[in-house]
N, C-alpha and C positions, 0 to 999 in steps of 0.2 A: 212652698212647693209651687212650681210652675202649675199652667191650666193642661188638660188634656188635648190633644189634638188629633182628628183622625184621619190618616191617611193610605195609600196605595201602598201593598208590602213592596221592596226592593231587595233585592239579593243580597244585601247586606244588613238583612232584618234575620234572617234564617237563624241565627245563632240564639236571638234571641225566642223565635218559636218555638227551636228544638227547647230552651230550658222552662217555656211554659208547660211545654207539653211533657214535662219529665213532672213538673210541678206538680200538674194535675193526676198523671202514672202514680205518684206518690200518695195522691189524698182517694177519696171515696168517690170522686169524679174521674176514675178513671177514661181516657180514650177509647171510644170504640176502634176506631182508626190505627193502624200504626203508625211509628215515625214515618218508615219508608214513605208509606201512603201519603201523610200530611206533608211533609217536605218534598216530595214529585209536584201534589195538587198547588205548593204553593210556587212554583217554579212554570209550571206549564197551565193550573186552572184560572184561578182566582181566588186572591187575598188580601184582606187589608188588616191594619193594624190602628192599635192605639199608641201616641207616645206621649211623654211628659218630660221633659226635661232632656230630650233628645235619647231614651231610656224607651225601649219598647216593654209595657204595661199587660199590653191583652192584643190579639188576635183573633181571627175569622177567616178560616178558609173554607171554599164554597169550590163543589165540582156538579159540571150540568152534565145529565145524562136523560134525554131527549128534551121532553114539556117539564121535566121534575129537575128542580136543583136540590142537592145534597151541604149542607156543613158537615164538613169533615172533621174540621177541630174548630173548638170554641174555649178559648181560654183568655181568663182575666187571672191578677196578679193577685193577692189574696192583700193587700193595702188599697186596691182600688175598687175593690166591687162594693163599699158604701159608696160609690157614685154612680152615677149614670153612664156608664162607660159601655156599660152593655147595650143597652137600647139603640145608644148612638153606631154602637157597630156593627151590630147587624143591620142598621137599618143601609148603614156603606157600604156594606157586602151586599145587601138585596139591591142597590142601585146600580151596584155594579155589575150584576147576574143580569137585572132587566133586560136588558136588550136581547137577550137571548133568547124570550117569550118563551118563560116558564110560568108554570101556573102553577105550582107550589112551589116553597122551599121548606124541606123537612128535616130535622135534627133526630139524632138517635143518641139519647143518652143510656148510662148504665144506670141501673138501680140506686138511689142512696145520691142523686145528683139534685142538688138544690133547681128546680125544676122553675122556681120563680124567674130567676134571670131569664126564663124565656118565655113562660108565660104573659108577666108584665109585658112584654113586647111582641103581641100580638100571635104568638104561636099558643095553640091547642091541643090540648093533650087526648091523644088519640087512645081510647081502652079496648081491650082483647084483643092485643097484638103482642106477637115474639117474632125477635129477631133471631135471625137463623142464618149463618153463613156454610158456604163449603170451601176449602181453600184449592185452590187450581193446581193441577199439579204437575205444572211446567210454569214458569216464569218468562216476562215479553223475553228477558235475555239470550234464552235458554231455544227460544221458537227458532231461531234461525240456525244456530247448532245443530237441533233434531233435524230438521229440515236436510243439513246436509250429511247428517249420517243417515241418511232413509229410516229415521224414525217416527214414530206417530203415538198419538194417543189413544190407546181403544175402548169401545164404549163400556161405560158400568153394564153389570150385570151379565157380562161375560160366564163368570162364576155362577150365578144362580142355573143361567143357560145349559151349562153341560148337567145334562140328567141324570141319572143311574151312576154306575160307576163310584159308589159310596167307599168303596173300601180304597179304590187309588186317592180320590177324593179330600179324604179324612187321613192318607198318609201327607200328602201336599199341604196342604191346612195345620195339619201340627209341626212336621218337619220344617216347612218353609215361611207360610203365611204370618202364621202366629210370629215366629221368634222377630221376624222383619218387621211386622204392622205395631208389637208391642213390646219393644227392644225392652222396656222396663221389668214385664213380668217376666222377660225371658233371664234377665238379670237375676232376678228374685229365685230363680231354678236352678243360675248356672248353667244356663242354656247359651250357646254362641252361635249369633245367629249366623246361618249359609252365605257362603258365596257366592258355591259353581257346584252344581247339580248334573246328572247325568241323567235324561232318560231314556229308556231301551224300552223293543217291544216289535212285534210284525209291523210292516209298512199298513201304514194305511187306518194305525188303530188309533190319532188323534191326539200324539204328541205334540203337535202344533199347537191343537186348539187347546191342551192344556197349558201348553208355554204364555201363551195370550190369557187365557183366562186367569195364571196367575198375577199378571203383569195387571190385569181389571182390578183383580181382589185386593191389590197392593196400591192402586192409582198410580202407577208409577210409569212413565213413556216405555215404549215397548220397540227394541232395534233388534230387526235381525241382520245375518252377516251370511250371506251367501259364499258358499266356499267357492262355486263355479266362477264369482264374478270377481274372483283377486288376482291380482298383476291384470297389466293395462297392457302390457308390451313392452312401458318404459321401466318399470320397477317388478321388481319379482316379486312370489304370491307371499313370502315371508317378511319383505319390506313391507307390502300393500296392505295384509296383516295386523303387522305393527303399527301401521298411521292410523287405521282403522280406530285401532281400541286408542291408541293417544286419543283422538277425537271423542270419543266417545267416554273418555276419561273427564272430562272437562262437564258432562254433566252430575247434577249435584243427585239423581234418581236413576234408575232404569234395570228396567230389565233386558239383558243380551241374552238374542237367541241363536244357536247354530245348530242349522237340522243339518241332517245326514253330514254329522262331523267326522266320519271316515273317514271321508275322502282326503281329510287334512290333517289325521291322525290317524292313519293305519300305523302296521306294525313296523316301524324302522328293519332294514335286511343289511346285509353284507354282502355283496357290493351294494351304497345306496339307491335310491330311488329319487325320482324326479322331483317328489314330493318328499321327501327325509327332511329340506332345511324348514319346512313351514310346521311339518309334524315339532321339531326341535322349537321353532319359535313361537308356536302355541302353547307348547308346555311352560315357556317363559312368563306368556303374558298369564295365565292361570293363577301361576304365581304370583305375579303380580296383581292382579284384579285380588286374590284375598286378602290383600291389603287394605281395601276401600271398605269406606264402609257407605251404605245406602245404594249399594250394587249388588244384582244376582245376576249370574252366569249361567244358562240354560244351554245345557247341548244334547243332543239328541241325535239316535241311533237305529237304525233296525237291523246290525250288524253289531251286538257290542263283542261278539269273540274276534270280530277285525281288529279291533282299536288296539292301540301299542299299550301293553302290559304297565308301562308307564303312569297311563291316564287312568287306570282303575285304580293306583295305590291310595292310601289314607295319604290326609295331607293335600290331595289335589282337589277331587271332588267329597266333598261332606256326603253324600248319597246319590245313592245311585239304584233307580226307580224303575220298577217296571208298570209298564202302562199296556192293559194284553186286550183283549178283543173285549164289545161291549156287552154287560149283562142283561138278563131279560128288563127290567128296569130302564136301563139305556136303550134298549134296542124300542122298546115301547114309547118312548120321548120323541127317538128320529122317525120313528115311523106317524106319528101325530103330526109332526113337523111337516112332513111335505104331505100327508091326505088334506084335502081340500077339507075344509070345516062344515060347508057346505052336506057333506054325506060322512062326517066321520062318526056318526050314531048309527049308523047301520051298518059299518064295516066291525068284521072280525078280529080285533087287534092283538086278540090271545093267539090266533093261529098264526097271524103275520110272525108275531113276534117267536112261537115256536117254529116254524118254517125259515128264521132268515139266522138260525146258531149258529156262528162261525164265521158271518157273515162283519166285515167292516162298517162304520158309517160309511164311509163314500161306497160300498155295495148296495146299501139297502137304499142312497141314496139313486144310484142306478137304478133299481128296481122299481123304486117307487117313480121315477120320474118315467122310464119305458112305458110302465101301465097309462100313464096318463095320457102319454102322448097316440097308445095305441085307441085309446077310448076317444082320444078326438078325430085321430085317423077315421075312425069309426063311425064318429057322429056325422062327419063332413062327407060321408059316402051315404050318409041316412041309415046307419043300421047293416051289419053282417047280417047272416044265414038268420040269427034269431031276430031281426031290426029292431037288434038293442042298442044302444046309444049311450047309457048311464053309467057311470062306474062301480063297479063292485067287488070287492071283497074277492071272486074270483080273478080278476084281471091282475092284481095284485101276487096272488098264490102261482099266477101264469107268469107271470113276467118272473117271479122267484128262481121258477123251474131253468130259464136261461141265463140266469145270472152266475156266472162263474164267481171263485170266493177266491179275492187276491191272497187270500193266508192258506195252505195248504196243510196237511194234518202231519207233515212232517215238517213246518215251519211252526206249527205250535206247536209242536213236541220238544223241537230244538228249543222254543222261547220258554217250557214249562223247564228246561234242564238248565238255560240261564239263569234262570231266579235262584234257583238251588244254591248254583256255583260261582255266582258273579255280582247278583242284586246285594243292595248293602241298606240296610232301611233305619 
């Protein structure tokens, strides 16, 4: 057998990386790395190889991310590692990273990895340490996609966020979360997981923020689809529609949202309506979108006795949710939320919280933002009649007394008669 030689990887080495790196997939040294990962780093980082007989033997891929270099993959041939093949290649992969002015270069192996091949050659075994990774949950591919469907990523802990609210909560989390996040135990039930959801409920009670929050609890990009902004001029709102979700089809996650989907789903008439072909071609894509799988379909309502008789049948939406005004629980969360931290031990939260029933987050959010602004009005005058200045617990109970309540008691009588006759859980 020829001598060892070690050289720069060339793109006609890859073939041979991908079958070390299956090699080592196969034994007790598995990869931390993926393929993907190790065949990108050897194409765009840095790699060299070992060869013998014009035969690649063993490999070294190295990727720098700032002062620190990483090996990605480190594999030798299982005929060559009684030689010296290792030392000699890292020590070509460190010569070749050099220039970069790194001050370490670190290896992560799995458990059960002959650990010598890298000790003997000057790396140090590092103790009480765990590796921990999180996987991203959009791909480079994928960025430019979301980007032009107006999609984004929203932040974890969306879900922890919304407060109170346990029993809508706890229907969302089993009906949706669950079957999506663990396709497997939902198999194990017989469980199939959702597509396309409906939610209904008064304006203003946080349909939104539940559409987003479950899009957090799932890591999965979050698009919504604006009914106001379809057709250009050049294409009508049913074509515009359909590009829409084509595009949108093309990611491998997501969750689709469309609020106040009336307007694009009322009830079809005789003679039709202006809106009748985009109602008919939303019922298409519905159908079609429960075809996909790692897609949820979110719409949302505060009219659901508008919507066309069509869209509530079985078959289209898996359930269909109500989401109604928040409870003393919630309403205690929003109200913590905007009091300053500063004085929230001396304010009254029991009375806020009985004082604002009925009341929406974006009311109480009103309310509590008025008082504040009137207690600075206040301060910047030095003090009304009493030359008080502080905030209190009263200002709060005042600003209540003016705050109108977007939900009227014959809008939630009407939303107590939907659940009866329309909600489907």
């Amino acid at each position: 057998m020829g001598r060892i030689t070690i050289r720069e990887f060339h793109d006609d080495d890859l073939d041979a990386v991908v079958r070390l790196w299956w090699e080592a997939q196969a034994s007790a040294e598995q990869p931390v790395y993926s393929l993907a990962e190790v065949t990108a780093s050897c194409r765009e980082d840095h790699a060299v190889v070992a060869v013998r007989d014009e035969v690649v033997v063993a490999a070294a891929v190295g990727r720098a991310a700032h002062a620190q270099g990483w090996v990605v993959f480190f594999g030798v041939s299982e005929e060559s590692r009684s030689e010296n093949v290792s030392g000699a290649l890292l020590d070509a992969l460190e010569r070749k990273m050099a220039p970069l002015g790194l001050s370490t270069l670190s290896v992560l192996m799995p458990e059960g990895s002959r650990l010598d091949l890298l000790t003997t050659n000057g790396f140090q075994l590092r103790y009480g340490l765990r590796y921990l990774e999180r996987q991203m949950p959009v791909q480079r591919r994928e960025l430019e996609l979301l980007k032009e469907v107006g999609g984004r990523i929203l932040p974890r802990h969306l879900w922890e966020n919304v407060a109170g609210m346990r029993h809508e909560k706890q229907l969302l989390e089993e009906r949706l979360v669950a079957p999506l996040a663990q396709p497997d135990l939902a198999d194990r039930y017989g469980v199939v997981p959702p597509r396309a959801v409906m939610l209904f409920g008064p304006p203003g009670t946080g349909k939104t923020t539940f559409a987003k929050a479950v899009a957090s609890r799932l890591d999965w990009p979050f698009v919504e689809v604006f009914p106001s902004r379809l057709g250009d001029g050049m294409s009508s709102m049913a074509s515009s529609l359909r590009s829409t979700f084509e595009q949108i089809d093309e990611l491998e996650h997501g969750v689709v949202f469309i609020d106040e989907v009336e307007e694009i789903a009322s009830r079809r008439s005789d003679p039709p309506t202006p809106t009748q072909g985009v109602t008919n071609e939303l019922l298409k894509i519905v159908a079609d979108f429960r075809a996909r799988e790692g897609m949820l379909l979110i719409c949302a309502t505060n009219f659901v006795r508008a919507l066309d008789a069509a869209f509530l049948r079985h078959g289209r939406f898996d359930y269909v949710l109500p989401i109604g005004l928040p409870d003393d629980e919630a309403r205690d969360a929003i109200w913590r939320r905007y009091v300053p931290t500063e004085i929230a031990a001396a304010v009254d939260f029991a009375a806020l919280v009985a004082r604002s029933a009925g009341l929406t987050p974006a009311d109480i959010e009103y309310a509590a933002r008025r008082a504040s602004q009137e207690a600075l009005a206040r301060a910047l005058r030095g003090g009304g009649a009493d030359r008080r200045t502080d905030l209190e617990t009263s200002d709060y109970l005042a600003a209540l007394e003016v705050t109108r309540a977007t939900v009227s008691d014959e809008q939630q009588a009407t939303f107590l008669e939907d659940i009866d006759e329309l909600a489907r859980l």
